[in-house]
Structure formats: C-alpha cells, structure tokens
FIVO-138682 format. One record per residue (C-alpha): y negated, z negated, x; residue number from 1. Coordinates in pm, 1 decimal. Layout:
<recs>
<rec v="Y" w="Z" u="X" i="NUM"/>
...
</recs>
This chain:
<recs>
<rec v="-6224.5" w="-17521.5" u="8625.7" i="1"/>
<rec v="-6597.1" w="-17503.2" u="8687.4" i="2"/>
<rec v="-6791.0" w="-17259.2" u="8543.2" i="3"/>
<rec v="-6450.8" w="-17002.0" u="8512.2" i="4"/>
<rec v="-6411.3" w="-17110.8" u="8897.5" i="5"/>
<rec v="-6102.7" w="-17231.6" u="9044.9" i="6"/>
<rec v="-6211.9" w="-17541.3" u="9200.1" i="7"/>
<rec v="-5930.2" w="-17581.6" u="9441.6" i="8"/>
<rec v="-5960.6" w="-17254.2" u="9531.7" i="9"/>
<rec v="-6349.2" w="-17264.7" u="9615.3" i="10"/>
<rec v="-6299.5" w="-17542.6" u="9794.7" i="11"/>
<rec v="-6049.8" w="-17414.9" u="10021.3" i="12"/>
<rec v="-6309.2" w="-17099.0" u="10085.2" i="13"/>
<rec v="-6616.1" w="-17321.4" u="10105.6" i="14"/>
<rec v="-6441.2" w="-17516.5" u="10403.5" i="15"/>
<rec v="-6325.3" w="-17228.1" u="10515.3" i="16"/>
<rec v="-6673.4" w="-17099.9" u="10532.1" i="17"/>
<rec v="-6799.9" w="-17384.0" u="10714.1" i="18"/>
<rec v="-6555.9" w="-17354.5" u="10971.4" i="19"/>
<rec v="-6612.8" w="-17024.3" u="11059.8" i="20"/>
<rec v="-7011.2" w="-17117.9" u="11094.9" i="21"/>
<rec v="-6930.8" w="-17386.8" u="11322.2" i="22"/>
<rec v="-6722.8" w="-17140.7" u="11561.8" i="23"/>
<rec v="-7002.7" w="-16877.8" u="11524.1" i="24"/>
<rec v="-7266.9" w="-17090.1" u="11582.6" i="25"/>
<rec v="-7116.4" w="-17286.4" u="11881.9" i="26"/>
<rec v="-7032.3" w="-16909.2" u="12046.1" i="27"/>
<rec v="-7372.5" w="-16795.1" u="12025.3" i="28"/>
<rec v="-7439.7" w="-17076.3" u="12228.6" i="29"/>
<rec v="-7221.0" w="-17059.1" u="12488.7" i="30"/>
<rec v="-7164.6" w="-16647.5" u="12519.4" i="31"/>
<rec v="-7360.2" w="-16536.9" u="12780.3" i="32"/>
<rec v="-7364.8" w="-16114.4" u="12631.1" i="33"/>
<rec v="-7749.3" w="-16154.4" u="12487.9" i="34"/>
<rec v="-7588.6" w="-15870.9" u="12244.1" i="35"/>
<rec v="-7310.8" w="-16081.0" u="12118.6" i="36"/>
<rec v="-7542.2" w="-16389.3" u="12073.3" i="37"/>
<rec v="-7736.4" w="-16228.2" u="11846.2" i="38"/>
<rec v="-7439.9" w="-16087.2" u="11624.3" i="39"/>
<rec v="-7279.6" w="-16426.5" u="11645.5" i="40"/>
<rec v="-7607.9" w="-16629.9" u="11499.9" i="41"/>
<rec v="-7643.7" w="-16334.9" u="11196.7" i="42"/>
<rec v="-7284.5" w="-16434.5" u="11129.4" i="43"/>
<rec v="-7358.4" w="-16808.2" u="11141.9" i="44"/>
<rec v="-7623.4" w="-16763.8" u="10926.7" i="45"/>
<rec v="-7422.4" w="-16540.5" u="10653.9" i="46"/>
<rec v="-7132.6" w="-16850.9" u="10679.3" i="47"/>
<rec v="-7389.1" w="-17112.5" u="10638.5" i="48"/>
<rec v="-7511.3" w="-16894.2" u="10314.6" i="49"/>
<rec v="-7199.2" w="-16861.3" u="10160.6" i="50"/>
<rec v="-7083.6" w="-17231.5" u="10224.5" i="51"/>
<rec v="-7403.4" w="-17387.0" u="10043.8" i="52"/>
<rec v="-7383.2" w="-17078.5" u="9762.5" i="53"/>
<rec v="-7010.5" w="-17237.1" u="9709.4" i="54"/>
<rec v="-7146.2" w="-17583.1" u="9702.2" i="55"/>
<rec v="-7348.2" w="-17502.7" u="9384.4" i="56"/>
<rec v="-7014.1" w="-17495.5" u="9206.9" i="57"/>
<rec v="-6794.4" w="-17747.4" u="9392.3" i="58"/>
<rec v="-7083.7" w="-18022.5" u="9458.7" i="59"/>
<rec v="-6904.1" w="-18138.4" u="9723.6" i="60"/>
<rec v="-7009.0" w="-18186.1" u="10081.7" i="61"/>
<rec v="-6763.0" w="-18076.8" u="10356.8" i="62"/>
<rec v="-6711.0" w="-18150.3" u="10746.2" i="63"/>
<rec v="-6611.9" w="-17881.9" u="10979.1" i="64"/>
<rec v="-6252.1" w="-17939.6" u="11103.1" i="65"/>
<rec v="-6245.2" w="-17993.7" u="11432.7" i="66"/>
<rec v="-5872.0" w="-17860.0" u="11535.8" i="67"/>
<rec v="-5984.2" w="-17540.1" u="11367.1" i="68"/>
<rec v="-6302.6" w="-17535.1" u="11531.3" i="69"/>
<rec v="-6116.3" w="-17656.0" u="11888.6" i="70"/>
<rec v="-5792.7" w="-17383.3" u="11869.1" i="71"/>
<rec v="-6035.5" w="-17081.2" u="11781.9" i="72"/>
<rec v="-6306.2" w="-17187.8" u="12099.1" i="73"/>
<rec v="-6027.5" w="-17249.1" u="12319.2" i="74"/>
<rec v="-5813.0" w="-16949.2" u="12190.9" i="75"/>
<rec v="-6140.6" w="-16693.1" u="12276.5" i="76"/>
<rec v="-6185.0" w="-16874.4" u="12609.0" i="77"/>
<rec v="-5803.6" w="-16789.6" u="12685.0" i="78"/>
<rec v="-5770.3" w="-16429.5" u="12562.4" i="79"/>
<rec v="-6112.7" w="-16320.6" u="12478.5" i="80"/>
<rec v="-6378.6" w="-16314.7" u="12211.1" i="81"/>
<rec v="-6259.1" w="-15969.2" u="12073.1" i="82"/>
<rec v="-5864.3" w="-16099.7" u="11949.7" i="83"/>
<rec v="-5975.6" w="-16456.0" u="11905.6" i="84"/>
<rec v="-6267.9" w="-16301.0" u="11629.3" i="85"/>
<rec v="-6025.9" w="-16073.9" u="11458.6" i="86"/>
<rec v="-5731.8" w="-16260.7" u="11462.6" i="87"/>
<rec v="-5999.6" w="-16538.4" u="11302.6" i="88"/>
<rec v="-6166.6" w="-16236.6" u="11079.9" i="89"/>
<rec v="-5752.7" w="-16134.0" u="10915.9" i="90"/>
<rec v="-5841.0" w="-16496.5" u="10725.3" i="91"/>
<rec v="-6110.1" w="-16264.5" u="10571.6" i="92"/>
<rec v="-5890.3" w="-16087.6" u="10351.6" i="93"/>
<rec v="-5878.5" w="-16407.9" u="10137.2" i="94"/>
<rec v="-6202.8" w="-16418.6" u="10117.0" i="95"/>
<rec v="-6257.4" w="-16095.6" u="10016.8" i="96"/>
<rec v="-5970.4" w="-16169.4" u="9720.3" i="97"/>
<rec v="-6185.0" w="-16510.1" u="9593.5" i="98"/>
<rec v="-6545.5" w="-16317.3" u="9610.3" i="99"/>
<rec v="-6385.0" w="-16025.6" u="9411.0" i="100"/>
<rec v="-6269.1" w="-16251.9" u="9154.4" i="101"/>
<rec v="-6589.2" w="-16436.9" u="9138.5" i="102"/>
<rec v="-6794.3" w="-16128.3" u="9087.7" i="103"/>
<rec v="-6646.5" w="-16152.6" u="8708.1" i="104"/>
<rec v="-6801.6" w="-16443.7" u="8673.3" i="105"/>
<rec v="-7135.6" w="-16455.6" u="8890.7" i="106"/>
<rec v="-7250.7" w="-16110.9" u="8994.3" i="107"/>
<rec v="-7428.2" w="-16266.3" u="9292.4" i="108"/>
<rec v="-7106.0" w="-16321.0" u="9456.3" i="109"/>
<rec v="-7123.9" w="-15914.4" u="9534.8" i="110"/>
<rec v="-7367.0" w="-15948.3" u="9800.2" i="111"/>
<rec v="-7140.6" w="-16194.1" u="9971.9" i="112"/>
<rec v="-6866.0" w="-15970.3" u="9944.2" i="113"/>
<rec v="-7009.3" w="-15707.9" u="10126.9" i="114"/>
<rec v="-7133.1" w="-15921.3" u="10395.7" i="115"/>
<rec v="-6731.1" w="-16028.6" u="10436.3" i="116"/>
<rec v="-6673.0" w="-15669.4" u="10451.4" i="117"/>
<rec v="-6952.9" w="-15591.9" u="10682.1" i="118"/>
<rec v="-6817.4" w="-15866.4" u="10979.0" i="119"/>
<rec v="-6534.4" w="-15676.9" u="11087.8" i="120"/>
<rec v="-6776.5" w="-15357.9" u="11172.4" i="121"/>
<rec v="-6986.0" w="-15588.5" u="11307.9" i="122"/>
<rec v="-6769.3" w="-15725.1" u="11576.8" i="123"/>
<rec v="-6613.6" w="-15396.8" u="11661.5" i="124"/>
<rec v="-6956.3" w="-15312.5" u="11764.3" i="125"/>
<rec v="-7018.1" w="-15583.0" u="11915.4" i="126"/>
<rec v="-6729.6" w="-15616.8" u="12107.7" i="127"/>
<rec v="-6872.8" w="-15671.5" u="12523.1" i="128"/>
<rec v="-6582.9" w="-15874.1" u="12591.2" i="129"/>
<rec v="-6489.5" w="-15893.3" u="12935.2" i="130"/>
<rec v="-6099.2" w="-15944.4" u="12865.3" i="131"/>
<rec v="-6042.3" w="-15665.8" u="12664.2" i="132"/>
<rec v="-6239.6" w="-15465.8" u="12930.4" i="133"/>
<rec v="-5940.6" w="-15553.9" u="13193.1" i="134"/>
<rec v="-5650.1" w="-15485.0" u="12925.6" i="135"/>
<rec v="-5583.3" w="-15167.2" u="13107.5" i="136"/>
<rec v="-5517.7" w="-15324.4" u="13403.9" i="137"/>
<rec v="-5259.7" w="-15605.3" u="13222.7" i="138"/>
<rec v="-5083.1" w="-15283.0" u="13047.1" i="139"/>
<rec v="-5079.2" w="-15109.2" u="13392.4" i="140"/>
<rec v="-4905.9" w="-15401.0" u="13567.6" i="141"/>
<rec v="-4677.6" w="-15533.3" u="13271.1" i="142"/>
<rec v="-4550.2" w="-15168.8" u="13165.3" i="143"/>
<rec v="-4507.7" w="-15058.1" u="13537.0" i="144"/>
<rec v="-4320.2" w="-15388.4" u="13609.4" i="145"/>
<rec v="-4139.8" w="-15379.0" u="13249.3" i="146"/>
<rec v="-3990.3" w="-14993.0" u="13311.2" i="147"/>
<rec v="-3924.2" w="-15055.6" u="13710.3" i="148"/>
<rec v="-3769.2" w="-15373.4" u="13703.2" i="149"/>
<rec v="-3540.7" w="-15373.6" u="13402.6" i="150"/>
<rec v="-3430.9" w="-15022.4" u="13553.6" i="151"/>
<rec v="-3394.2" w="-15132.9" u="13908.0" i="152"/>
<rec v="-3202.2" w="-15449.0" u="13805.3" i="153"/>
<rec v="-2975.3" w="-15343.1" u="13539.8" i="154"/>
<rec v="-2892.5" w="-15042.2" u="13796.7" i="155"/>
<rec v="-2832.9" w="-15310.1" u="14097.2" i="156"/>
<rec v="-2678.2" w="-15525.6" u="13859.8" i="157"/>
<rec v="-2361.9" w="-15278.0" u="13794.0" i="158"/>
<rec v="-2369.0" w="-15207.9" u="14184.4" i="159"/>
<rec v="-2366.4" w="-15591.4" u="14268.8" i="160"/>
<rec v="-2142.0" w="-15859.8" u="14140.3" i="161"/>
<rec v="-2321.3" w="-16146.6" u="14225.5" i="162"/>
<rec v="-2649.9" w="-16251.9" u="13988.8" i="163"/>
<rec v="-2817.8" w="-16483.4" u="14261.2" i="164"/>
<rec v="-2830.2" w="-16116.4" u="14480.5" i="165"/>
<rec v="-3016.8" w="-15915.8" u="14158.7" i="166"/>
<rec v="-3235.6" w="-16206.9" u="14144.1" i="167"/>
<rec v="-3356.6" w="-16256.5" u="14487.2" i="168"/>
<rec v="-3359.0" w="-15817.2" u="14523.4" i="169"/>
<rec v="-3526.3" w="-15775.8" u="14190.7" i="170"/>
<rec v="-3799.8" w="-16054.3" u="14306.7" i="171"/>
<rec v="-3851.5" w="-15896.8" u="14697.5" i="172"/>
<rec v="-3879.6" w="-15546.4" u="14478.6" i="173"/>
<rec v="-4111.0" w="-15678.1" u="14240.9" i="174"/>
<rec v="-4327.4" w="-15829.6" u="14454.6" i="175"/>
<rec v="-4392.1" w="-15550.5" u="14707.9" i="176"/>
<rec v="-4485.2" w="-15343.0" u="14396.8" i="177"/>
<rec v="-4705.4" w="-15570.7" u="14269.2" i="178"/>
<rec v="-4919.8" w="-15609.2" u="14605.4" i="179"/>
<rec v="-4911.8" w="-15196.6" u="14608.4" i="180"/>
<rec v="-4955.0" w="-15158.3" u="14215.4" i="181"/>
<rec v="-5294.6" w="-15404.8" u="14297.7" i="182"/>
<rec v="-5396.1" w="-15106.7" u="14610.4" i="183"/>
<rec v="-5355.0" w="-14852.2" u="14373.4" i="184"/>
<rec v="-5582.6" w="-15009.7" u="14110.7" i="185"/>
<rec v="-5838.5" w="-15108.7" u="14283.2" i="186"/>
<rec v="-5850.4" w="-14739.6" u="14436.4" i="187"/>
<rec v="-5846.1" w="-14600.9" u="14068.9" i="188"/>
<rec v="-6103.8" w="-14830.5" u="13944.9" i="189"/>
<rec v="-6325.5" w="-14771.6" u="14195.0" i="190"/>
<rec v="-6331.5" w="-14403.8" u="14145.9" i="191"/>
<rec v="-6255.0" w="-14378.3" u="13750.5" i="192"/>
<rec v="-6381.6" w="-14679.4" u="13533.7" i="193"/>
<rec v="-6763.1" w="-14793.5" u="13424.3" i="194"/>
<rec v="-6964.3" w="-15051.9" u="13675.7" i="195"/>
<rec v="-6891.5" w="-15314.8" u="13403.4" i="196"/>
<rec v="-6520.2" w="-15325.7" u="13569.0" i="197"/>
<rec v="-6529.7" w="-15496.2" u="13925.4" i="198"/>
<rec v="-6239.3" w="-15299.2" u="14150.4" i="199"/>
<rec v="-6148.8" w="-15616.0" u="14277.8" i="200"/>
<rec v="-6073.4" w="-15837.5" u="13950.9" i="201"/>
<rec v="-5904.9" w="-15507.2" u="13831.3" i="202"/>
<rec v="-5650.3" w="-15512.2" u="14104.6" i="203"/>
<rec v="-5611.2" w="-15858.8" u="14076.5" i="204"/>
<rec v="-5494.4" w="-15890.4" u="13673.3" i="205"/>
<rec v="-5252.3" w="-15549.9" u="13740.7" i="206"/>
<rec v="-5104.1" w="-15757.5" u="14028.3" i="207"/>
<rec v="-5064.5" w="-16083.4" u="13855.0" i="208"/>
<rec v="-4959.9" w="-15944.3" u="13526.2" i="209"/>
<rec v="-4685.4" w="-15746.0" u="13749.2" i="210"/>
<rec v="-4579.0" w="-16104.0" u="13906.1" i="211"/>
<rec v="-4556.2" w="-16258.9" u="13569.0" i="212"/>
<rec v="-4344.4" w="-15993.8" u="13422.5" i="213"/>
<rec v="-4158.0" w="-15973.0" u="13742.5" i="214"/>
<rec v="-4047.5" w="-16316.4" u="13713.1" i="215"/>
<rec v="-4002.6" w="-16326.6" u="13362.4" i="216"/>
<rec v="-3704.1" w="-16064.0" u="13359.1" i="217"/>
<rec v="-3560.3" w="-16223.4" u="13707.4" i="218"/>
<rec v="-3570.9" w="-16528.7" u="13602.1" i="219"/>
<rec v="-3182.3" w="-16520.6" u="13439.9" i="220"/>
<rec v="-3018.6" w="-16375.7" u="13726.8" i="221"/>
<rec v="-3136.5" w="-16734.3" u="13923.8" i="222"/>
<rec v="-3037.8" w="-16968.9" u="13624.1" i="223"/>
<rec v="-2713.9" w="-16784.1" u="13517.9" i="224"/>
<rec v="-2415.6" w="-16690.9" u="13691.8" i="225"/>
<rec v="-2284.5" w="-16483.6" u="13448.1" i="226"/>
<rec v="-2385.9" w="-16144.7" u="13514.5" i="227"/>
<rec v="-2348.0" w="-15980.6" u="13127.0" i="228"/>
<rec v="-2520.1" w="-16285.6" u="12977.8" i="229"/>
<rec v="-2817.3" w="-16303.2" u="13299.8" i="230"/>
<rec v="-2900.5" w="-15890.6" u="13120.5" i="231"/>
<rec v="-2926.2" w="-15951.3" u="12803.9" i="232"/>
<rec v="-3189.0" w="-16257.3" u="12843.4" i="233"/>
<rec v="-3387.9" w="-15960.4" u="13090.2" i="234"/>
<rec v="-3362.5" w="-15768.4" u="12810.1" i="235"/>
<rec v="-3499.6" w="-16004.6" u="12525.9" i="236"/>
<rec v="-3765.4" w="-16150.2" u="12794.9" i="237"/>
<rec v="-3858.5" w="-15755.3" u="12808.9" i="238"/>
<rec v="-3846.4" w="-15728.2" u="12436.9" i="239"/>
<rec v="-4077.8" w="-16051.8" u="12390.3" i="240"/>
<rec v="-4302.7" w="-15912.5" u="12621.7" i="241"/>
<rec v="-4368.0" w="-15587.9" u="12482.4" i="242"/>
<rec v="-4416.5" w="-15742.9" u="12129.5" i="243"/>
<rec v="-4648.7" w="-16029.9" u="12265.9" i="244"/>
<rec v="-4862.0" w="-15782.9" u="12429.4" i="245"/>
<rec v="-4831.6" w="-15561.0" u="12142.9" i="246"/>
<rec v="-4995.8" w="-15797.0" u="11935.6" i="247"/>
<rec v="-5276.4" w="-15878.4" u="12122.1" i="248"/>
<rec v="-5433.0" w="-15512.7" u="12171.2" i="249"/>
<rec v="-5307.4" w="-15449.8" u="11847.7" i="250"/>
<rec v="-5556.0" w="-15697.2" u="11683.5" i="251"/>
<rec v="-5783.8" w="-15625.5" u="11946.1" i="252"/>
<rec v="-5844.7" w="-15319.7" u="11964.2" i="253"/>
<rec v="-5731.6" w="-15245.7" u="11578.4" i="254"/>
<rec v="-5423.1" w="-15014.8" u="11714.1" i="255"/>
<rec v="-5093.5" w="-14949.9" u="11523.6" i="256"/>
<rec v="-4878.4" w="-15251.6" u="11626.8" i="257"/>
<rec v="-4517.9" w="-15137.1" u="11599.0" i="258"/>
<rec v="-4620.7" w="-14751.4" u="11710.1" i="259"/>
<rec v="-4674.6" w="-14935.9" u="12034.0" i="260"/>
<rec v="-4376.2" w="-15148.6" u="12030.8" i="261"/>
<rec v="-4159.6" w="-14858.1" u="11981.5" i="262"/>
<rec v="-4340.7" w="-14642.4" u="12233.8" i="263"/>
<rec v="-4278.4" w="-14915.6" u="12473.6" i="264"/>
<rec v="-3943.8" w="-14975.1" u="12408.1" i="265"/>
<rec v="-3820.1" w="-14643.4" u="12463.0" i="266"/>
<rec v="-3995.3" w="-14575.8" u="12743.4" i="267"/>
<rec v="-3883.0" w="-14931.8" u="12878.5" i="268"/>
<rec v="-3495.1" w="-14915.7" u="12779.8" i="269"/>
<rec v="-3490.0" w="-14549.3" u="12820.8" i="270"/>
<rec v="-3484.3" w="-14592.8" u="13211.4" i="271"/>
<rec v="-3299.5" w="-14893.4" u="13194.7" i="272"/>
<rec v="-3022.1" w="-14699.5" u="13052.9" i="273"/>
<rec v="-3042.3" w="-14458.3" u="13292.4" i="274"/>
<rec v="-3086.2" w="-14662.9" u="13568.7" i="275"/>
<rec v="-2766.5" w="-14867.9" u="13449.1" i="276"/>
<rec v="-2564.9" w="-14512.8" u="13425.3" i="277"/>
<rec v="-2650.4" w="-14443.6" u="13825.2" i="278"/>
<rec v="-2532.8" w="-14835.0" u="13901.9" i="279"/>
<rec v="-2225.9" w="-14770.9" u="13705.9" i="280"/>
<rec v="-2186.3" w="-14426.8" u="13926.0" i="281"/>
<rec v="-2245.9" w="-14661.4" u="14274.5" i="282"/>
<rec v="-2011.6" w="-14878.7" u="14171.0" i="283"/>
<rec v="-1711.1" w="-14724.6" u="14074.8" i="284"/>
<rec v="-1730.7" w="-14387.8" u="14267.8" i="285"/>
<rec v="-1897.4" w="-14532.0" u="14587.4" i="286"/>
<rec v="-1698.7" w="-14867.8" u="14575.2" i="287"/>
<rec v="-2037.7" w="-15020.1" u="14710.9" i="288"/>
<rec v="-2016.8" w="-15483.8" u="14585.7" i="289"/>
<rec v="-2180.4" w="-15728.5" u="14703.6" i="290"/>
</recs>
C-alpha cells in the first residue's frame, strides 16, 4: 500500500488510462468528423491527466499496449466509432469504482471522477458515426430476411423431403428479395432519411445484410441431409443472429438488449411457426413431395 492506495490496483487503472489516451489520441488523428476530433483530443487530454495524476502514487512509468491499442482501432474501423467507444467506455465502470475509493483518501480524485462520468455523455453527443447512421438499413435487411426466410423454409421444408431442394429454393428466394429489398430502400431513403444517408450505400448494406442472413440460415440444408437436424441449425444461425445484432445497437445506441432479442424472436419464430403449420397442411392434405 501507498499512501492507503492499492498499488496493484492503481497500476492496473494507470495503464488502463494510458491506453485509452493512446486510442483517443490516434482517432483524433485519423477521424475525419472535425466534431469528433475535437471531443476525441479533450478525452486524450483528460486520459493523459489521470495517467500522470496516478503516477504520483505508483512512480512507475508505463507503455501503451499495443494489442489493446490495435483490437480497439481496428474494432471502430470494422463496426464504427460509436460501439467500438462504448463497448471501450463499459471498462469505465471500474474506473469509476477505483476513483470512488480514492476520493477517501485524496479528495482530488473527485474531479477525475466526474470527468469518467462525463465521457459517456460526451460521446453520445458526439456520436457522427457513419455506421450507426446505416444500422437501419442492416436491421431492415437482416429482420426482413430473418422473418421471410426461416418462414418460407421451415414451410417448404415440411412440403419437400429433400434438404438440397430447401436449400437451393430458399437461396433463389432470398436472393430475388434481397435485389428488391435494395429497390425499395433506396426509394425510401431517398424520400424519408437526412442528406447525411446516400440512397445508394443505403440500398446496398439492406441488400448485403439480406444476402448474409440469407445464406447463413440456408447454409444447413446444403451441408446436411437430414432434414430435422438441417432446421434446427436455421434456427440457432437465426437465434445467433438476432443476439449478435442485438448487441451491437444495444451498446450503440444504449437500447435495452434482451427487450430487443425477445421482440425479435417472436416476431421471427412467430411466422416460422406459422409458416411450418401451412407446410405441414401442403403436405399431408395436398400430398404435394419433392
């Protein structure tokens, strides 16, 4: 102990704090947004403080680590600056734990804390992140292709008794909606959302994301012959999807995580139930097999 400090434990924060002004200060060079340059160097600036205040009591010198540095960079160039900063900011609530402590001890630390509290207001209003202005048009695609397709196939998959044949008609299907699902948003963004959303990029993430989840959930009924076993993997590749998603606009956007999940999933198995009721009806009453 150090002046009533927990050594290991200010050392931990103090690296901690040096990391995080290495990210922020590398984004505020790269980030184009003039706005988000500007919050980004404040926050640098606050890290850099609170690394060299924690240094006073640790008088030890610390590198940034570069994997942490490397996965957060890469992580906001993959899915955006607004998850990337507040899946990095949930580390915060440690932070906020230590400085609390430490107020006991030094009441200088309180100004610190509220500067940790203060970042995740901060980035909410700073948030001009170009991703998370498309999310609509991922959510549009995925849920369209998520409720269609795992109602179309486990409907065709009752009425057919061969897996290759729901594969290849749950593929055709889910491509022709995807290249009209893209018409229709570039229509609707053209007519409905701000000039910060291009019509064109719009319509192209609802199509791909409606690809992608078309070829997640067809995926079994090419590599299994087994009809039974080629639904239930659709139905956990639907289930993994929705929770995936889930948790990206969740920390995003700051939305209830499993109030979406759920809304999702009974909108999502809902039809698939139904859909698998009318198969069930073709097949048996209709005599229709392939």
């Amino acid at each position: 102990m150090t002046h009533g400090i927990n050594v290991k434990k200010a050392l931990k924060q103090q690296q901690n704090e040096l990391d995080d002004f290495t990210i922020y200060s590398m984004l505020s060079k790269s980030d184009k947004n003039g706005a988000n340059q500007t919050i980004f160097h404040k926050i640098a600036e606050e890290e850099k403080r609170h690394y060299l205040y924690l240094k006073t009591y640790t008088n030890q010198e610390q590198r940034p680590r570069p994997h942490v540095v490397f996965f957060y960079l890469l992580l906001s160039k993959i899915v955006g600056i607004s998850f990337t900063l507040k899946f990095l900011e949930k580390r915060e609530e440690g932070a906020k734990a230590f400085y609390q402590e430490l107020i006991a001890i030094d009441p200088k630390a309180e100004g610190i804390f509220e500067q940790e509290m203060h970042h995740e207001i901060e980035l909410i209003d700073m948030l001009h992140d170009k991703k998370l202005l498309y999310a609509g048009a991922i959510v549009l695609g995925m849920n369209d292709a998520l409720v269609e397709l795992t109602g179309t196939l486990s409907g065709i998959a009752l009425a057919f008794d061969r897996s290759i044949v729901v594969g290849v008609t749950g593929l055709i299907m889910g491509i022709a909606a995807a290249l009209s699902m893209a018409g229709s948003a570039y229509l609707e963004s053209k007519e409905n959302i701000g000039d910060e959303v291009k019509p064109l990029t719009y319509a192209l993430y609802t199509g791909i994301s409606y690809i992608l989840t078309t070829a997640l959930l067809v995926a079994p009924f090419f590599i299994i012959n087994q009809i039974s076993v080629a639904i239930i993997w659709m139905f956990i590749g639907a289930i993994l999807t929705i929770f995936l998603y889930n948790f990206y606009i969740s920390v995003a956007k700051d939305l209830s995580f499993w109030l979406r999940v759920r809304e999702m999933s009974y909108i999502t198995f809902g039809v698939a139930l139904i859909s698998f009721g009318i198969g069930y009806v073709v097949k048996h009453y209709f005599g229709i097999e392939i």
